[in-house]
C-alpha positions in Angstrom: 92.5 106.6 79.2 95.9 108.2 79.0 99.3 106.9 79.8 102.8 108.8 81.5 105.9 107.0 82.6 104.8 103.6 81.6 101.4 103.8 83.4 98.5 103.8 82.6 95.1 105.4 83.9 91.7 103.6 83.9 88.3 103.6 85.1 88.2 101.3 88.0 85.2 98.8 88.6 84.1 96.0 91.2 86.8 93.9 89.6 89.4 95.9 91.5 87.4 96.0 94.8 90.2 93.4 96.6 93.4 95.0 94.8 92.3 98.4 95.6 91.0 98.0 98.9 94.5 96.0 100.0 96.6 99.5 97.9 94.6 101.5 100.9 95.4 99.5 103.6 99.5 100.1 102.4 98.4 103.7 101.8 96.6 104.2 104.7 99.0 102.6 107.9 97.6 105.4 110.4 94.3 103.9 110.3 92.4 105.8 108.3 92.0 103.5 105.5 88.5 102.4 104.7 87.2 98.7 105.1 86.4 96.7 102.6 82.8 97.1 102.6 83.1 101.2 102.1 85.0 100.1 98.6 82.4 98.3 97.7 79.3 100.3 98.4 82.0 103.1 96.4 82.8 100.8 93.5 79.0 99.8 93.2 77.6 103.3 93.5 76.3 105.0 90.0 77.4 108.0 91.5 81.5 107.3 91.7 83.8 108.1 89.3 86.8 106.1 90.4 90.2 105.9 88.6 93.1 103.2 89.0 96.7 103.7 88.1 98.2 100.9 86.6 102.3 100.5 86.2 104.3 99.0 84.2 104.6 95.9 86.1 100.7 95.5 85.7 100.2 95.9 89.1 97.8 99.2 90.7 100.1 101.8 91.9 97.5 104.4 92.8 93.9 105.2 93.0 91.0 108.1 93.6 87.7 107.5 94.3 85.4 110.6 94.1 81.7 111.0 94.2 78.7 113.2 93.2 77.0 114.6 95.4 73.5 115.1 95.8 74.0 118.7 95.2 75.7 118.4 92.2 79.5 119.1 93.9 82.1 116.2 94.0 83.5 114.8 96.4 87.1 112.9 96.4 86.6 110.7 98.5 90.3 109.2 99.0 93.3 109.1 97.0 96.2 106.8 97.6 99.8 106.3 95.5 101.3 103.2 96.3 104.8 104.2 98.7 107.3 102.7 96.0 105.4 104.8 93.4 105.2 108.2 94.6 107.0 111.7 93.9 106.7 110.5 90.4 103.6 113.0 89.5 101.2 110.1 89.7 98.8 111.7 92.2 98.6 114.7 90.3 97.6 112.7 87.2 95.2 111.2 88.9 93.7 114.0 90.6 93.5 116.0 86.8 91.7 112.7 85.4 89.1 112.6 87.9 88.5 116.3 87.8 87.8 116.4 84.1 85.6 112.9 85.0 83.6 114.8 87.3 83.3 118.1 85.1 81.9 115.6 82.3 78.8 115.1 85.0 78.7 118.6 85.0 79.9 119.3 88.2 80.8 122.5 88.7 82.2 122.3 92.1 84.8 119.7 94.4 86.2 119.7 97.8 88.0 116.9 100.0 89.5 116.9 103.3 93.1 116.6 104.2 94.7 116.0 107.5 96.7 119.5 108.7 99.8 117.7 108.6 99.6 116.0 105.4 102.2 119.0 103.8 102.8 117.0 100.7 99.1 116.7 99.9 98.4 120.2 101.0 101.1 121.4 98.5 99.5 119.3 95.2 96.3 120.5 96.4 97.0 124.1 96.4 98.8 123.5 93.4 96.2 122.0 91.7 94.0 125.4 92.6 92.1 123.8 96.0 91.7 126.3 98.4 91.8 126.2 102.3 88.0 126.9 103.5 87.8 125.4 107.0 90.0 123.5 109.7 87.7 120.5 110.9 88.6 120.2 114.5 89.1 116.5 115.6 88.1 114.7 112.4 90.4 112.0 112.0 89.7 108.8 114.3 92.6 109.9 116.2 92.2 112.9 116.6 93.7 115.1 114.1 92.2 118.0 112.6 91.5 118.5 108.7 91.2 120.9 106.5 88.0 121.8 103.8 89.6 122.4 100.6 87.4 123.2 97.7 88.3 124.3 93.1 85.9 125.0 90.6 85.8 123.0 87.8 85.6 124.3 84.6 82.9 122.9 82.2 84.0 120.2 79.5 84.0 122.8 76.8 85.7 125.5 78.1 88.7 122.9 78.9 89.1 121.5 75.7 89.6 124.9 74.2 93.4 125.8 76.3 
């Protein structure tokens, strides 16, 4: 796909099921990574568009997984920067590829949920033009709230053209 800061972003398959699913587990030390088997069903699913970050070492420093949904909106579904890797501008790489992945299926329409005290993804979220639609009481496993946070997408077209 593209590459920044000797990386490299690519569409991730099956292949990376183990790699990716152990990167969540490092991302993910509260507990709220997903098991193995959620990976799967993601990375098997027609309806996924899923993204790795590869560095310069060869080895995955990041990853989102999104989804269509069956009203057309996408979902991301996670999105983890390996700890040694971040405040490098790699999730907000990642977050622009997938976007212009899911406007290419003609979605039109994404949201995701962050947890209220997640400031740092807040902050590339709004900056990325996500809006705050709803706090989700209780919708962590332990306990923490979350927050709605939808963008338009732009059709293919009209983003080739700036």
């Amino acid at each position: 796909m593209r590459a920044f800061a000797q990386a490299t972003v690519q569409i991730m398959t099956i292949d990376d099921l183990n790699v990716c699913w152990a990167l969540d587990q490092r991302c993910f030390e509260d507990g709220e990574a997903y098991d193995r088997e959620t990976f799967k069903y993601l990375l098997e699913s027609k309806q996924t568009s899923a993204l790795k970050l590869n560095t310069s070492g060869g080895g995955m420093g990041g990853f989102v997984v999104s989804m269509v949904e069956p009203d057309n909106t996408g979902h991301i579904i996670t999105l983890g920067v390996a700890p040694e890797c971040r405040r490098r501008g790699y999730a907000r790489w990642l977050m622009c590829e997938v976007e212009r992945a899911l406007a290419k299926r003609n979605v039109n329409l994404v949201r995701l949920e962050v947890r209220v005290t997640n400031h740092a993804a807040i902050k590339l979220y709004e900056g990325l033009g996500y809006t705050r639609v709803e706090r989700l009481p209780i919708y962590y496993t332990n306990g923490d709230d979350g927050y709605l946070m939808v963008k338009g997408l732009e059709p293919p077209e009209i983003r080739k053209s700036r």
